[in-house]
C-alpha positions in Angstrom: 162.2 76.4 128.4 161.6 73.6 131.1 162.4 74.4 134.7 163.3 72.1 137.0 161.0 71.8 139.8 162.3 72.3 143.5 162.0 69.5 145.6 162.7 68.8 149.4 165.8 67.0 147.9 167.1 70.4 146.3 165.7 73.1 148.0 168.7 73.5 150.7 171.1 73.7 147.5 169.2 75.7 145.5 168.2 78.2 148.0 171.6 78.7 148.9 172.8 79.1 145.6 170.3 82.0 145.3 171.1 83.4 148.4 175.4 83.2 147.4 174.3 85.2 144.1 172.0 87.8 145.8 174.6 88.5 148.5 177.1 89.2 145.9 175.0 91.7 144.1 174.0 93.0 147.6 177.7 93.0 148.4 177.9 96.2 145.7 175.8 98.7 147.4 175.8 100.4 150.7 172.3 98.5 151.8 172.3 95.0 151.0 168.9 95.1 149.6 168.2 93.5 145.7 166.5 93.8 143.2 166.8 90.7 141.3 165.0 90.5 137.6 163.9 87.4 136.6 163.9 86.6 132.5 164.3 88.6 129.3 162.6 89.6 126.2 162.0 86.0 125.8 160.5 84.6 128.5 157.2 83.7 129.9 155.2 83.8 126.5 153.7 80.9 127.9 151.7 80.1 130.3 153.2 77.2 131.5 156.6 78.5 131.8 155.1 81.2 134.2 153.7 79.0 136.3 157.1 77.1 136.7 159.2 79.7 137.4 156.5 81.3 139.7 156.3 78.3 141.7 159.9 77.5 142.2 160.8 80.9 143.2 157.6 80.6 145.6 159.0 77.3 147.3 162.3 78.9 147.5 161.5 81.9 149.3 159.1 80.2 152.0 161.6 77.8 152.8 164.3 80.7 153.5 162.2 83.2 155.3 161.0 79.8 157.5 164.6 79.9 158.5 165.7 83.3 159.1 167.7 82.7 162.4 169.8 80.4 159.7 169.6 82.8 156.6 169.1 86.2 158.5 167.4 87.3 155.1 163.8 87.9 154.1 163.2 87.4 150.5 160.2 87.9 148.3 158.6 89.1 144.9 158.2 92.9 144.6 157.6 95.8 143.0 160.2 98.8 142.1 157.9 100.9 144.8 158.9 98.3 147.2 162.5 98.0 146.5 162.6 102.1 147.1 160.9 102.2 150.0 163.5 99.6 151.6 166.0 101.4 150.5 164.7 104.7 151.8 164.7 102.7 155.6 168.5 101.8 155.4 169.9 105.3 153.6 169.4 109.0 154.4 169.6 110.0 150.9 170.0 108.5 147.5 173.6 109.7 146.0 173.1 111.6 142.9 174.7 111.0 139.8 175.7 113.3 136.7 176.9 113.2 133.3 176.4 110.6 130.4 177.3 107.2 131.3 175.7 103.6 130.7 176.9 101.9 134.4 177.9 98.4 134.7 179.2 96.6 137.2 180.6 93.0 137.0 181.1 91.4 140.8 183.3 88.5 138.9 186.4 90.4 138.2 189.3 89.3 140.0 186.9 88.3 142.7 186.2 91.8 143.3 183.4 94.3 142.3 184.1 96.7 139.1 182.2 99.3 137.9 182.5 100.2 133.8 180.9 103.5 132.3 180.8 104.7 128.9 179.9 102.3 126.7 176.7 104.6 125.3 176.7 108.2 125.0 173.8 110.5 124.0 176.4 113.7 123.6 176.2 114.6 120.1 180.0 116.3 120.4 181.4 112.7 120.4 179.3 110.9 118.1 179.9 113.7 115.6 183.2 113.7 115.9 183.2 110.1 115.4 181.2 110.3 112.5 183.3 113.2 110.8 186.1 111.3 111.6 184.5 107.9 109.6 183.6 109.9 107.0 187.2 111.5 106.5 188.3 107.7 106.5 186.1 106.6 103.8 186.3 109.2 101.9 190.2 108.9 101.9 189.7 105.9 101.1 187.7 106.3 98.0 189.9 109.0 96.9 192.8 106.8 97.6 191.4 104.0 95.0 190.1 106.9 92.7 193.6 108.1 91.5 194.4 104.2 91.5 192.2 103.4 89.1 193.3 106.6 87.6 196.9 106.3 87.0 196.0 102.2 85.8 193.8 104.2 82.9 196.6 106.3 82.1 
């Protein structure tokens, strides 16, 4: 993957794009602090590309904390002991969540955040009930084409 540099030509554009997207994910939480994640289970497996990414997001964030009476944000790599801490300044207490859910939220529908649950569940009542109910199906099924082939012999 090839990454293009930042220059003095791009850096107002692209830092502002990165800003826009990190004020919408901020924009779903009671704190406007993020934690953004850079690459996936294929990235940086080279050296190179490391060093790319490392440096752009380097230029981007000095240029933006040099202009926080424009920006009014500091921004900067970190760890998840960092992102806690900052949260822990801005909120009395962390809200807790129960039950079995897989959360996602999605800032880009109808211009408005949305929150999804449930896609996963670990609650073995469901996925047996699932499964019993697949196996009913099939099994139908074969019985279905058993007395088919069946009444064809006959």
């Amino acid at each position: 993957m090839n990454s293009s540099p930042i220059t003095r030509t791009n850096i107002q554009n692209k830092a502002e794009v990165l800003l826009e997207q990190y004020a919408k994910t901020g924009s779903l939480t009671r704190h406007n602090i993020v934690l953004a994640l850079v690459g996936d289970d294929f990235r940086y497996d080279h050296d190179i590309e490391w060093d790319q990414q490392y440096t752009n997001y380097q230029n981007l964030f000095n240029y933006i904390n040099a202009r926080k009476e424009i920006y009014k944000t500091e921004i900067g790599f970190g760890t998840l002991t960092d992102y806690f801490d900052a949260i822990r300044g801005r909120v009395d207490k962390f809200p807790t969540l129960k039950g079995d859910f897989f959360p996602y939220s999605d800032i880009f529908s109808e211009g408005r955040p949305a929150y999804w649950t449930g896609y996963f569940t670990s609650r073995p009542y469901y996925k047996v009930r699932k499964e019993n109910h697949l196996v009913y199906s099939t099994y139908s099924c074969e019985e279905k084409e058993t007395r088919r082939e069946m009444h064809n012999v006959l």
